[in-house]
C-alpha positions, 0 to 999 in steps of 0.5 A: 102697177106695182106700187110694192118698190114705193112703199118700202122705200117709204118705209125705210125713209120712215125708220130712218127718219125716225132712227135719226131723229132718236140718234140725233137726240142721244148724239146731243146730249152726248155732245152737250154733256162733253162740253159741259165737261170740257168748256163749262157750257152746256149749250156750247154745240147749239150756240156753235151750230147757230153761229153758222147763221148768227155768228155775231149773236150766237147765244141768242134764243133765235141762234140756239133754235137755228142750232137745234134745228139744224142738227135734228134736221140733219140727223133725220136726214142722215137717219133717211140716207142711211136707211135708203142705202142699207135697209135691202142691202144689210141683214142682223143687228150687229152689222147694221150697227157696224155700218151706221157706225162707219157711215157716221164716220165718214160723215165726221171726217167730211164735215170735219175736214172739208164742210165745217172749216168753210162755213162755221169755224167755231164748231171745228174745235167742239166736232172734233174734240173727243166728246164729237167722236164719241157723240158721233160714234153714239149716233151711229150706234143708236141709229143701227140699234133702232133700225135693226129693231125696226126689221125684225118685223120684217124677217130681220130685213131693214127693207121687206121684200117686195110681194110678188 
């Protein structure tokens, strides 16, 4: 049995996870310095992210961790997806960054346009701001960055080729 398959995609579901995890960081504080910028609060993108499940109470403790937790979850996920999808398929720094840059961006105009309208209004405003274009473009930006970094081990392959 052939196990090869199983354990680079485990790998790349590991770099992506981990790539999330750092760009959703870097993403946060972007966004948390923009809206420092622009609104005054620096917990401004937490507080609206935990209004999807506290809208009465968003800048309650329990609101804030909801909002964190739902952003580091959703960057490791997108982190995962990412990797799974371009890891045998994309070679070099330069491009991996290139499409985790438009991969993000099509994940922005979605969730913008269509996700967000429906299930946290205050957050439409923050997202699409300036500061959430830049904070999202900084995601992808980060998250090609680690991947690429993570494949040179690998011959500059995100996934390694499978043993024969």
């Amino acid at each position: 049995m052939d196990l090869s398959g199983r354990s680079t995609t485990r790998t790349s579901a590991t770099r992506g996870a981990f790539g999330g995890l750092i760009a959703g960081m870097v993403m946060a504080m972007v966004a948390m310095l923009s809206t420092l910028i622009a609104q005054g609060d620096v917990l401004a993108p937490l507080k609206q992210m935990g209004a999807t499940f506290f809208a009465a109470d968003s800048g309650s403790a329990a609101s804030l961790v909801a909002g964190l937790t739902l952003h580091m979850m959703m960057s490791i996920g997108i982190g995962i997806v990412f990797a799974l999808i371009a890891g045998p398929r994309i070679l070099g720094g330069g491009p991996l960054v290139l499409a985790a840059m438009a991969f993000i961006a099509v994940e922005w105009a979605i969730a913008r346009f269509v996700v967000l309208p429906a299930i946290d209004a205050p957050l439409v405003a923050t997202f699409g701001a300036t500061g959430g274009v830049i904070a999202h473009i900084m995601f992808g930006v980060v998250l090609g960055g680690w991947l690429a970094w993570r494949a040179v081990p690998s011959g500059g392959r995100l996934s390694p080729e499978p043993s024969r």
